[in-house]
C-alpha positions as CSV (number, residue, x, y, z in Angstrom):
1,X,0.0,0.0,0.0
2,X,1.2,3.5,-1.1
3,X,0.6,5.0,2.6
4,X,2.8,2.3,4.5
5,X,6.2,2.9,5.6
6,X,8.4,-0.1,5.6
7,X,12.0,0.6,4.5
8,X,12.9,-2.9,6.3
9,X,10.8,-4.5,4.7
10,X,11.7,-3.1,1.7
11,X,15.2,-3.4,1.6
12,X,14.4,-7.1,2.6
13,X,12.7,-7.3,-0.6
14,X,15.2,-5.8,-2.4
15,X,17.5,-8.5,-1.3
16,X,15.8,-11.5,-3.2
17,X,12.2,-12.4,-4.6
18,X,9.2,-10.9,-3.6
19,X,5.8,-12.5,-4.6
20,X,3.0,-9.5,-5.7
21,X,0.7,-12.3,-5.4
22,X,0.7,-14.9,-1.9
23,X,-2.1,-15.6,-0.2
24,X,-2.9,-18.0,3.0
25,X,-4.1,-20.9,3.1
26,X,-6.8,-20.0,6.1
27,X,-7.4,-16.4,6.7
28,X,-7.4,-17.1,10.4
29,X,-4.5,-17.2,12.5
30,X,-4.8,-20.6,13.9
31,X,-5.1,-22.4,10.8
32,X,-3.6,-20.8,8.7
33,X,-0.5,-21.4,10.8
34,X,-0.8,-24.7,11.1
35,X,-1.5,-25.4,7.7
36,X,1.9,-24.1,7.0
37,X,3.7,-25.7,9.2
38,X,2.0,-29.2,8.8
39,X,1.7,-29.1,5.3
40,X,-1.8,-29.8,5.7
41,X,-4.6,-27.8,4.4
42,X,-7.8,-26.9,6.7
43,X,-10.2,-29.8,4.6
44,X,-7.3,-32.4,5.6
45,X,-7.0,-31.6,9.3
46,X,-10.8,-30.2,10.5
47,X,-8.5,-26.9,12.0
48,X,-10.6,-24.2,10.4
49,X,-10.5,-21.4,13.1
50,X,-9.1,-20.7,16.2
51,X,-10.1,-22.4,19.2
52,X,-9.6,-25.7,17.2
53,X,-6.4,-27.8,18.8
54,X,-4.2,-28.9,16.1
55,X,-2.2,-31.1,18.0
56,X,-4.4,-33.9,18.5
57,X,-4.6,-34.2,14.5
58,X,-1.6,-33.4,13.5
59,X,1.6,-35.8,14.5
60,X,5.3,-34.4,15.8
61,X,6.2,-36.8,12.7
62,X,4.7,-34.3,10.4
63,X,5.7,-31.0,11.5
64,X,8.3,-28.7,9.2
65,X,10.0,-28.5,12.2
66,X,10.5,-32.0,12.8
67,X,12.0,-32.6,9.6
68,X,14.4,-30.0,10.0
69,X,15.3,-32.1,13.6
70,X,15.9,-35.3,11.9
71,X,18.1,-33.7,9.4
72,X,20.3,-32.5,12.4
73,X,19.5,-29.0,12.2
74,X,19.5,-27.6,15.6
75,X,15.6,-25.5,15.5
76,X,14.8,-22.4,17.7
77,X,11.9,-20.6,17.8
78,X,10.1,-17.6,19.4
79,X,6.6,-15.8,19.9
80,X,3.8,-16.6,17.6
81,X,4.8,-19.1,14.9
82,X,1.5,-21.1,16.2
83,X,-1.5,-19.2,17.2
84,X,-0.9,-18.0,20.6
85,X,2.4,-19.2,21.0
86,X,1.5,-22.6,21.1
87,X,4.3,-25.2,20.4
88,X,5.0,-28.9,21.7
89,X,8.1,-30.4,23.1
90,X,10.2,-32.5,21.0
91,X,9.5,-30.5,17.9
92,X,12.4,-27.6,19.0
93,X,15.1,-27.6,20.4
94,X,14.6,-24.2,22.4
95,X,11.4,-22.3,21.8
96,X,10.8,-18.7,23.6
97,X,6.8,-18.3,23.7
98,X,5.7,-14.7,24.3
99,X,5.9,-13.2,27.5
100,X,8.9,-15.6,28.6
101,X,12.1,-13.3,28.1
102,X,13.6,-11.2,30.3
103,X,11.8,-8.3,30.0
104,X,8.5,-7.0,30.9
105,X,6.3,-5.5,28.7
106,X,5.3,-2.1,29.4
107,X,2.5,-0.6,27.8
108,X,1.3,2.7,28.4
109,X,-1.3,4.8,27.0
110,X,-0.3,7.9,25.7
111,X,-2.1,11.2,27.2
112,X,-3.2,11.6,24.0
113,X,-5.2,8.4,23.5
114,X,-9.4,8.9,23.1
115,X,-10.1,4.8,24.2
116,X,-9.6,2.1,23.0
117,X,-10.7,2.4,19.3
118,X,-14.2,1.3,17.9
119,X,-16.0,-1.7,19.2
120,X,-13.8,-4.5,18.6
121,X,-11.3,-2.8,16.3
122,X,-8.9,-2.0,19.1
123,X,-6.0,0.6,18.9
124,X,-4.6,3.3,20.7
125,X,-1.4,5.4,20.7
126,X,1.0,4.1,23.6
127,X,4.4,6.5,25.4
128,X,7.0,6.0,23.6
129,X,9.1,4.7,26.5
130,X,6.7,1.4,26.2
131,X,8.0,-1.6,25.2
132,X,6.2,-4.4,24.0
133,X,6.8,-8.4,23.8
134,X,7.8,-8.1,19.7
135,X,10.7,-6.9,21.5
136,X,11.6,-9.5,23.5
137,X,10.6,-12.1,20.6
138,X,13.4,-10.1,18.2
139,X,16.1,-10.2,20.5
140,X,15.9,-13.9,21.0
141,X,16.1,-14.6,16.9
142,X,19.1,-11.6,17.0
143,X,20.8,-13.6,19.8
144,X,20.8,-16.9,17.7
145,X,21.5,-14.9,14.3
146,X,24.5,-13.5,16.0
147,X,25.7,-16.9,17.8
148,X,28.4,-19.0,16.2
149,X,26.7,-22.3,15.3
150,X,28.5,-26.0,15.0
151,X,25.5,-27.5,13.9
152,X,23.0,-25.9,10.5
153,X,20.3,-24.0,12.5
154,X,16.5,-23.3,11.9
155,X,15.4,-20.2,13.3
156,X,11.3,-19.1,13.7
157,X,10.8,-15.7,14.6
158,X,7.0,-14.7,14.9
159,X,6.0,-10.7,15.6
160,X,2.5,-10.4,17.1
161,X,1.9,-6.8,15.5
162,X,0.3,-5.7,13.4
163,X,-2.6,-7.9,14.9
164,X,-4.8,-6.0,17.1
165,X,-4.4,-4.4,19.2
166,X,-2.9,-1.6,17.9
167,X,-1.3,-0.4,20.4
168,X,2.4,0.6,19.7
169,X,4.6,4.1,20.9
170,X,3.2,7.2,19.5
171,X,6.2,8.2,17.2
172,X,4.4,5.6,14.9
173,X,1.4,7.0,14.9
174,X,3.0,10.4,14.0
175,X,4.5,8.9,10.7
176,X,1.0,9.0,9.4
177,X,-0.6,12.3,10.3
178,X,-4.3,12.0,10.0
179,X,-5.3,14.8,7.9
180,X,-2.8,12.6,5.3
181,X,-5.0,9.4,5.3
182,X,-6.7,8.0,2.7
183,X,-9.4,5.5,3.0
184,X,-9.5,2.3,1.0
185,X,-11.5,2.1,-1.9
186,X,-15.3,1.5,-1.6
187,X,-18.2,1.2,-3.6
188,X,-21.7,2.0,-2.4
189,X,-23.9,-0.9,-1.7
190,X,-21.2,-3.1,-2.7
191,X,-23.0,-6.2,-1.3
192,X,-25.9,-6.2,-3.4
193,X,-24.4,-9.3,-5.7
194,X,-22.8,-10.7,-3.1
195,X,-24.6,-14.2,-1.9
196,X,-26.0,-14.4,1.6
197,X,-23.0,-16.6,3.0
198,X,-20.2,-13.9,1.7
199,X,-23.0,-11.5,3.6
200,X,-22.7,-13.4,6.8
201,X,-18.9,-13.6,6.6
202,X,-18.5,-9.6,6.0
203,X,-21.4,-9.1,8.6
204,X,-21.2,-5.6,7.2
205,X,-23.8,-4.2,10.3
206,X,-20.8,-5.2,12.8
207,X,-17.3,-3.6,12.8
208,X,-18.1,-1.0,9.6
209,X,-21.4,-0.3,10.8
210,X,-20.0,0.8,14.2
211,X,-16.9,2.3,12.3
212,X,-18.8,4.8,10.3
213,X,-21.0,5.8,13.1
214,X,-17.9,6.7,14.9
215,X,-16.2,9.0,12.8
216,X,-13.0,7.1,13.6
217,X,-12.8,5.4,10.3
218,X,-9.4,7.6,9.5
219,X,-7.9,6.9,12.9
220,X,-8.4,2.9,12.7
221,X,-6.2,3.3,9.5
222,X,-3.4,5.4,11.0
223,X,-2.8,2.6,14.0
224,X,-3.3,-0.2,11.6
225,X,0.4,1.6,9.3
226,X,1.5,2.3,12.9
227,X,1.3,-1.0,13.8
228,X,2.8,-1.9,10.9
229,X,5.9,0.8,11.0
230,X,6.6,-0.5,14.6
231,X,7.2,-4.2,13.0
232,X,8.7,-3.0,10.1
233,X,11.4,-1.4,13.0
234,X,11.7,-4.9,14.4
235,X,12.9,-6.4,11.8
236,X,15.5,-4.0,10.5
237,X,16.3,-5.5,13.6
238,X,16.4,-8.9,12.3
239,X,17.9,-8.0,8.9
240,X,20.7,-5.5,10.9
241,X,21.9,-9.1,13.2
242,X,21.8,-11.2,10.4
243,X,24.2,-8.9,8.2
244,X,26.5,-9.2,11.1
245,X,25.9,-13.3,11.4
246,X,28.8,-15.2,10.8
247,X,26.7,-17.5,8.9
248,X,24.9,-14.9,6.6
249,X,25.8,-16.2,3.3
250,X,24.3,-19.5,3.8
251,X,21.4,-18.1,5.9
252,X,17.8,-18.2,3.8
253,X,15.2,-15.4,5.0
254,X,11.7,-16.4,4.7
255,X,9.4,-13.9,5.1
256,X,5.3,-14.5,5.6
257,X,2.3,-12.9,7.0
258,X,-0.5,-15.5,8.3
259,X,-3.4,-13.5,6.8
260,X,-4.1,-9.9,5.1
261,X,-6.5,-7.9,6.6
262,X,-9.9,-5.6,5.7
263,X,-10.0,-1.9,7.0
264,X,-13.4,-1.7,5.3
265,X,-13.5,-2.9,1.9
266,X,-16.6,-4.7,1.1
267,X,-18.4,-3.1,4.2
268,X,-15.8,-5.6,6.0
269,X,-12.7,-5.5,8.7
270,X,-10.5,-8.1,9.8
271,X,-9.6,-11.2,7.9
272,X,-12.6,-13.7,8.2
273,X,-13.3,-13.6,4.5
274,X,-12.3,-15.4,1.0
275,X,-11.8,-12.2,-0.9
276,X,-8.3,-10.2,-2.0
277,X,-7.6,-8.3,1.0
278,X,-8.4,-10.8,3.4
279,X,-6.5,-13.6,1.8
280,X,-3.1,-11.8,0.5
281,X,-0.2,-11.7,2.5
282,X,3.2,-10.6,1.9
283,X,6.0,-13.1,1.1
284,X,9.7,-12.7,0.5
285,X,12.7,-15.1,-0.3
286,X,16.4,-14.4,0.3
287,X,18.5,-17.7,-0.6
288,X,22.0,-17.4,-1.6
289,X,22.6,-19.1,-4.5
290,X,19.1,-19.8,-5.6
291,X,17.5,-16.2,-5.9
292,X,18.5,-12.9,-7.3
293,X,18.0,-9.5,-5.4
294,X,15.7,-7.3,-6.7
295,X,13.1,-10.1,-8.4
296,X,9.7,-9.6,-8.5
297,X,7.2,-12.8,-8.8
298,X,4.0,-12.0,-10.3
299,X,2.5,-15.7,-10.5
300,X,-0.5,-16.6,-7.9
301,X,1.4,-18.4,-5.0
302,X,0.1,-19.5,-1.4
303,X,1.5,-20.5,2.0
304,X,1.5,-24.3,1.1
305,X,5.1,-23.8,-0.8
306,X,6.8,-22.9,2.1
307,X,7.3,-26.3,4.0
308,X,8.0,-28.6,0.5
309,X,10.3,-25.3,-1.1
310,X,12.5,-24.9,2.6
311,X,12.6,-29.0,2.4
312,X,13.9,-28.6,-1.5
313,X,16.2,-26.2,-1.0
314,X,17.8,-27.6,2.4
315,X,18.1,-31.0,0.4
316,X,15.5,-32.5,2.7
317,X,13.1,-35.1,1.4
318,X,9.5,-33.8,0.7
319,X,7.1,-35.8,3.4
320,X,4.0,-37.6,1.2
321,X,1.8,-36.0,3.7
322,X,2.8,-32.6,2.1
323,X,0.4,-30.8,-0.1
324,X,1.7,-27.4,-1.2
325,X,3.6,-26.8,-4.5
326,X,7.4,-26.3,-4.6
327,X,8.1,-22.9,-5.7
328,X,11.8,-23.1,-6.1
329,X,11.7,-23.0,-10.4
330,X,10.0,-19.5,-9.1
331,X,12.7,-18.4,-7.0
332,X,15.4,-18.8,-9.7
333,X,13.4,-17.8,-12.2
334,X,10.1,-15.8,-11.1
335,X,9.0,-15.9,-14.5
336,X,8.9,-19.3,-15.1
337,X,5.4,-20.6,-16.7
338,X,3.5,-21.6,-13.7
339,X,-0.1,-22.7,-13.2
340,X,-1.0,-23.7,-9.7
341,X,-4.0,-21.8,-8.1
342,X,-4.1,-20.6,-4.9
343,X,-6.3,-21.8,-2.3
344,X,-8.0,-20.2,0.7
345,X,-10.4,-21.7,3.0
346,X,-12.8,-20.5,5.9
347,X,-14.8,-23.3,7.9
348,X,-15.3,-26.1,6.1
349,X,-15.6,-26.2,2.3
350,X,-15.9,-22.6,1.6
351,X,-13.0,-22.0,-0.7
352,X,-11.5,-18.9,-2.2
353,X,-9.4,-19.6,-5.4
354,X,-7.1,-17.4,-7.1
355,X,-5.6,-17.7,-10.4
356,X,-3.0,-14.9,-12.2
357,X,-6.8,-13.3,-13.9
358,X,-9.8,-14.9,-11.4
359,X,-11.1,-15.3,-8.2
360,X,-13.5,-18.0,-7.9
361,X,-15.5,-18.2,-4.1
362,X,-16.9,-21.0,-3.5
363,X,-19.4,-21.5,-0.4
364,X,-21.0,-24.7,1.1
365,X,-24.4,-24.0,0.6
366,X,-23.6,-22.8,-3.1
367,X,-23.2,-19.3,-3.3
368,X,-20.4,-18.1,-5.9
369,X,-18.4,-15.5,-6.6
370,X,-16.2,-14.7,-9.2
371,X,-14.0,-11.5,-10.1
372,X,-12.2,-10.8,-13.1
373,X,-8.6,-8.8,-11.5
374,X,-7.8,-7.9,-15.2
375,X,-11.0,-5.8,-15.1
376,X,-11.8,-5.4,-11.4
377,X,-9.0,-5.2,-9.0
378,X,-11.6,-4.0,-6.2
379,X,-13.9,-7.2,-6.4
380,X,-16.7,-4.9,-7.3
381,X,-18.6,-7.0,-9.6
382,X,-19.7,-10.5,-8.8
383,X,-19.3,-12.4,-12.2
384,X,-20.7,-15.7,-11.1
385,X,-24.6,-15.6,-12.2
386,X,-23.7,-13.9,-15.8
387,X,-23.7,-17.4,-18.2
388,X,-20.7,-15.5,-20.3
389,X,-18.2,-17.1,-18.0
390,X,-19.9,-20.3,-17.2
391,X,-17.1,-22.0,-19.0
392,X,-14.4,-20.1,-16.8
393,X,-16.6,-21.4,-13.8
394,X,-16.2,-24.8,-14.2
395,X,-12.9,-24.9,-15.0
396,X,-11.8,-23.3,-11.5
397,X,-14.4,-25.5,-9.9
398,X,-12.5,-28.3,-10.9
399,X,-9.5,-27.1,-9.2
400,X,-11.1,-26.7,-5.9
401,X,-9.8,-29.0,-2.8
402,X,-11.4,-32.4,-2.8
403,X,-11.2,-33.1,1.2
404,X,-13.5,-31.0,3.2
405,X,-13.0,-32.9,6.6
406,X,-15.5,-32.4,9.5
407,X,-14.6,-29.0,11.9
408,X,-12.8,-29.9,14.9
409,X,-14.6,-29.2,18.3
410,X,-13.5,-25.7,19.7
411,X,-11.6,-26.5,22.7
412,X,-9.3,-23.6,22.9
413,X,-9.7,-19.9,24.3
């Protein structure tokens, strides 16, 4: 997004390959986080939101960590690579969870601060003497990055922000001064061809209601490109120790968000949704000797690649449980002819499916969507009832996922 500023992240990018076009495989935390480290997606494993416990369905012996374990890699991780921090023993062998370093987080509201934002869209501007557990989670992966290793490492850093809340120092918040901000692009009674289950999933008299009736629309997006300035400081962090690792040039980066996020497109906010903004995610490869710096990948791409590409690349065999494509004829040549869809899935067999010109939603009880991103980059007009692309249709139904396992019971907070 033009408004962001992330010169981390962009001189990460300009470092190796950078996908235009990654989504998730879940656009929920939870699964979509376990999908990627299982190499299972949500219709093979029943973990469709959060509150489901993967661990009873999904083995140690499947894990991407794992694998890296048996190949004798030493593997460290820290703060949210699972959803809240969960992890197993056995699958690492040290593992900082948030809240565990040796820091306290310190949080405090600025003087400035109204409340704590709109409803359930949280934010507020915080000192900026605060500190907060990112911190703590980036100083364990700089401690390791800087360490001389005997044995090859694999090293999991997870950053909380920018999920909400969006609480993070003021000076980030004064990057973005309001009267600047600009407000995604909407179209009035955009939901009028949408079917009733996309309805239900934007539940458009919720969050935007509440937003618009609050005047605070402006202020939701300055704390969401705070949020995301105050990660993008973290890990120049990241990028600073790892120029000064000893084992930088055989060091990969890997670089993934579990989800995009809605700040009012489609009368909708959060993730909890199968179109564009809900599904896309960033994603960004540095491997010596494989990509180029500078690359841009424009071909459709999702979160499944990244436990069978790490495998490829490290020379690890590629489990038969895994389902994701390898993407490493991408990374050395990001326009190589590709044709694997990506696939996104909320709750059991509602599918989102994106190809380099369509997206193709897919509900249980029926209801379609379908965009053409040649013609409509917004999603603004529903395709699926007009018989001219009934032909298109059918061939991206075909390319839907065939398991669509039973939901897991919620068990989890």
């Amino acid at each position: 997004n033009k408004q962001t500023k992330t010169p981390n992240i962009d001189r990460l990018a300009k470092m190796g390959v950078a996908f235009t076009k990654a989504y998730c495989a879940a656009p929920v935390c939870n699964p979509s986080r376990a999908a990627l480290m299982s190499g299972m997606r949500p219709g093979t494993t029943g973990v469709y939101d959060n509150g489901q416990d993967w661990k009873p369905v999904i083995g140690k012996e499947k894990t991407l960590t794992t694998q890296f374990l048996k190949a004798g890699y030493n593997v460290y991780g820290s703060g949210k690579i699972y959803h809240s921090s969960a992890h197993r023993d056995g699958e690492w062998t040290d593992y900082m969870a948030e809240g565990k370093g040796n820091k306290k987080e310190r949080a405090i509201p600025h003087p400035d601060a109204k409340n704590h934002g709109v409803g359930g869209i949280r934010f507020q501007p915080l000192t900026n003497d605060s500190r907060l557990l990112d911190e703590d989670i980036v100083d364990y992966g700089i401690k390791h990055l800087e360490a001389n290793h005997e044995k090859p490492f694999f090293l999991a850093v997870g950053l909380h922000k920018p999920h909400m809340a969006w609480d993070v120092p003021k000076k980030y918040y004064d990057l973005f001064p309001l009267e600047s901000i600009e407000l995604p692009p909407t179209k009035e009674k955009d939901l009028e061809d949408i079917p009733s289950s996309g309805i239900k999933m934007a539940k458009p008299t919720g969050d935007h209601a509440e937003m618009i009736r609050s005047g605070r629309w402006k202020e939701a997006v300055q704390a969401y490109l705070a949020a995301i300035a105050y990660c993008d400081t973290q890990i120049g962090r990241l990028l600073d120790a790892y120029d000064r690792s000893p084992h930088r040039e055989n060091t990969m980066i890997v670089f993934w968000g579990d989800h995009g996020w809605h700040l009012g497109e489609k009368e909708h906010w959060r993730k909890f949704a199968l179109w564009e903004e809900a599904a896309r995610m960033p994603f960004i490869w540095v491997a010596p000797g494989v990509t180029k710096p500078g690359q841009l990948c424009h071909q459709t791409v999702d979160l499944m690649s990244v436990y069978p590409t790490l495998c490829s690349l490290c020379g690890l065999e590629i489990p038969s449980h895994v389902e994701g494509a390898n993407i490493r004829s991408l990374l050395m040549n990001p326009a190589s002819e590709w044709s694997t869809p990506a696939i996104t899935t909320f709750h059991q067999n509602n599918h989102g499916l994106r190809t380099d010109r369509w997206r193709y939603i897919r509900y249980a009880d029926g209801g379609e969507e379908l965009y053409d991103h040649d013609a409509d980059e917004f999603e603004w007009t529903n395709l699926a009832t007009n018989p001219a692309f009934a032909q298109i249709k059918q061939e991206l139904i075909q390319k839907l996922p065939s398991k669509n396992v039973d939901e897991l019971r919620r068990s989890l907070d």
